[in-house]
N, C-alpha and C positions, 0 to 999 in steps of 0.2 A: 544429352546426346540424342535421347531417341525424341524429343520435342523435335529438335533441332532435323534429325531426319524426316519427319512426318512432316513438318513445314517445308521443306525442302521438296519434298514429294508432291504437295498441294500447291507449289508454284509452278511446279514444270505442266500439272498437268492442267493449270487455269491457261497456265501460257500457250498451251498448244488446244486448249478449245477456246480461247478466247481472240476477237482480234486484236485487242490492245498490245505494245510494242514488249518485248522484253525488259525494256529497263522499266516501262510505268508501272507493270507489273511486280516487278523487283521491290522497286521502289516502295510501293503500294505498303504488298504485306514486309519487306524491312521495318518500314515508321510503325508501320502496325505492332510489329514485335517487339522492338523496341519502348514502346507506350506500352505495351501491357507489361512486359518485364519489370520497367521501373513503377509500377502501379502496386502489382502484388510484392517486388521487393519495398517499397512503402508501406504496406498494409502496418498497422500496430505501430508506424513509427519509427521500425527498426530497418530505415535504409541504408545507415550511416556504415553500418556493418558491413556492407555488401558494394559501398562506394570503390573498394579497390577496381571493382570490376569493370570500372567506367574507363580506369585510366590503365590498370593491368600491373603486375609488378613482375617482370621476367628474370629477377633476380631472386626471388622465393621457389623458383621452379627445382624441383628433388630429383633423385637418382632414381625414382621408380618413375616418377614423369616421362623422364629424359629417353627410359628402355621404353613405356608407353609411344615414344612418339617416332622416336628410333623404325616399331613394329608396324605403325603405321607409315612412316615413313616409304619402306617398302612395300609394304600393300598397294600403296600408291604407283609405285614403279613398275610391279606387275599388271594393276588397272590401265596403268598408261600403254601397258607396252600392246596389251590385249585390245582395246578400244581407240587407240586414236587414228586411226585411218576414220573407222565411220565414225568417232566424234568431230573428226576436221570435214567430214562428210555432211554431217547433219548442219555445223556449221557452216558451212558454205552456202546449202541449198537443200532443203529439206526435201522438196518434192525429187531430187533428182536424187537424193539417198533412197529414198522412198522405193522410186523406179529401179533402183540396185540391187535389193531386197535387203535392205538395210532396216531395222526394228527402232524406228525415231523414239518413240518415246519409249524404252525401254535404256537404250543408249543413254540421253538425256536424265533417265533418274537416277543410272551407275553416277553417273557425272554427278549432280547436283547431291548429293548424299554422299560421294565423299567431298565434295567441297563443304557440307554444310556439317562431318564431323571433324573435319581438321581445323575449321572456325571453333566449332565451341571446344576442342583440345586448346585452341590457343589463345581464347579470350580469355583467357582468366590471366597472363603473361601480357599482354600487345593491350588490351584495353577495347570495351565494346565502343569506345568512340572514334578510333583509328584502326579494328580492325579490317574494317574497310577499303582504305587508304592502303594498309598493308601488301591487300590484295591485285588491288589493281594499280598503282607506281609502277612498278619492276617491270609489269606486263606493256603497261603503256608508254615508258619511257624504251622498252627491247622495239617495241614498234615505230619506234622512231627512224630508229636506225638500221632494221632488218629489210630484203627482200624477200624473206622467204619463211615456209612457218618452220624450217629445224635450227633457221640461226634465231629465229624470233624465240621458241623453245629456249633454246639454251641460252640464248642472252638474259632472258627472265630471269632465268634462274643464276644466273652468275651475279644481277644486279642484286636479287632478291640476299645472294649471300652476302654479297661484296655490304649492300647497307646492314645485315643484323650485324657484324663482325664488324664496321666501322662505327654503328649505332652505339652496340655493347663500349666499345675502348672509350669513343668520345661522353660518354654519357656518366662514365666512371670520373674521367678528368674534370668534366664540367659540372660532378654533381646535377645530372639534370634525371626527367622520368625516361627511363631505357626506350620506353615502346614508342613514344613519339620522338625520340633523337632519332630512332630506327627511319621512321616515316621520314622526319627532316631531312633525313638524307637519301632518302629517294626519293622524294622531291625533287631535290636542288640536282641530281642526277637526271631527272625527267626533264629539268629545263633546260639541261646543257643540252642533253640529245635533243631537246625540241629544236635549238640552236643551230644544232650540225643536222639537221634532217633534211635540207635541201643537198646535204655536201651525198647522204649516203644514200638518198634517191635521185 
């Protein structure tokens, strides 16, 4: 977690002295991460061991996890409640955060640092190769069909629960791996709202 914070930190702050785009930058040190993880988890051999973590197993997840993510859970909910005018701020338009006396990149690493430890709380369950996808479905399929950032908010999050709770059931009857059923089906929700996105703009 605290790797995963320090990276996290060193991308906001390449992203705001560099001019390259947010996602090449993303991008960049993700692959990066990625390749070194699977490198050192290789070393001697013994990857095999640590393969769960490609795919995630969210059915091993325990009753001290569950209070774990419960407490972050809300931590989150007071971060959001505190920060999101000037994180929708910073989003928007930096410079004009900026002129409001808005603290960009201070805002920016609250953000990216809890994004970067709720990932590694949940890649060991969702799997490092879809926890990606995890992330951004729900957000980009609520985008489809929102005007506005409180129903775009809340519709994330109703897709985000509506696929783990449909994920979870179908993935039991199908025998399949939980964290990409999850994905699959926010997906196939992403493409319905791609569908209906001219009906709701």
């Amino acid at each position: 977690m605290v790797f995963s914070v320090i990276f996290a930190l060193i991308i906001t702050v390449i992203k705001n002295k560099s001019r390259a785009s947010t996602d090449t930058v993303i991008g960049v040190f993700s692959s990066i991460a990625i390749a070194l993880g699977l490198v050192l988890l290789s070393l001697g051999g013994s990857f095999n061991t640590y393969s769960a973590y490609l795919i995630g197993d969210l059915l091993s997840i325990s009753p001290t996890e569950i209070a774990v993510l419960i407490f972050v859970f809300l931590a989150v909910i007071v971060l959001w409640v505190i920060i999101f005018n000037k994180l929708l701020l910073v989003s928007v338009n930096q410079s004009l955060a900026s002129s409001r006396g808005v603290k960009t990149l201070p805002v920016e690493i609250i953000f990216t640092s809890m994004i970067a430890v709720i990932v590694t709380i949940s890649i060991q369950w969702v799997g490092l190769l879809i926890i990606n996808s995890l992330l951004v479905l729900p957000a980009a399929a609520a985008r489809n069909i929102t005007g506005n950032v409180r129903k775009y908010t809340l519709f994330s999050v109703i897709i985000a629960i509506f696929s783990g709770i449909g994920g979870l059931i179908a993935s039991y009857y199908l025998n399949t791996a939980t964290g990409a059923t999850i994905v699959l089906i926010s997906g196939i929700i992403f493409f319905i709202s791609l569908a209906f996105k001219s009906k709701f703009n």
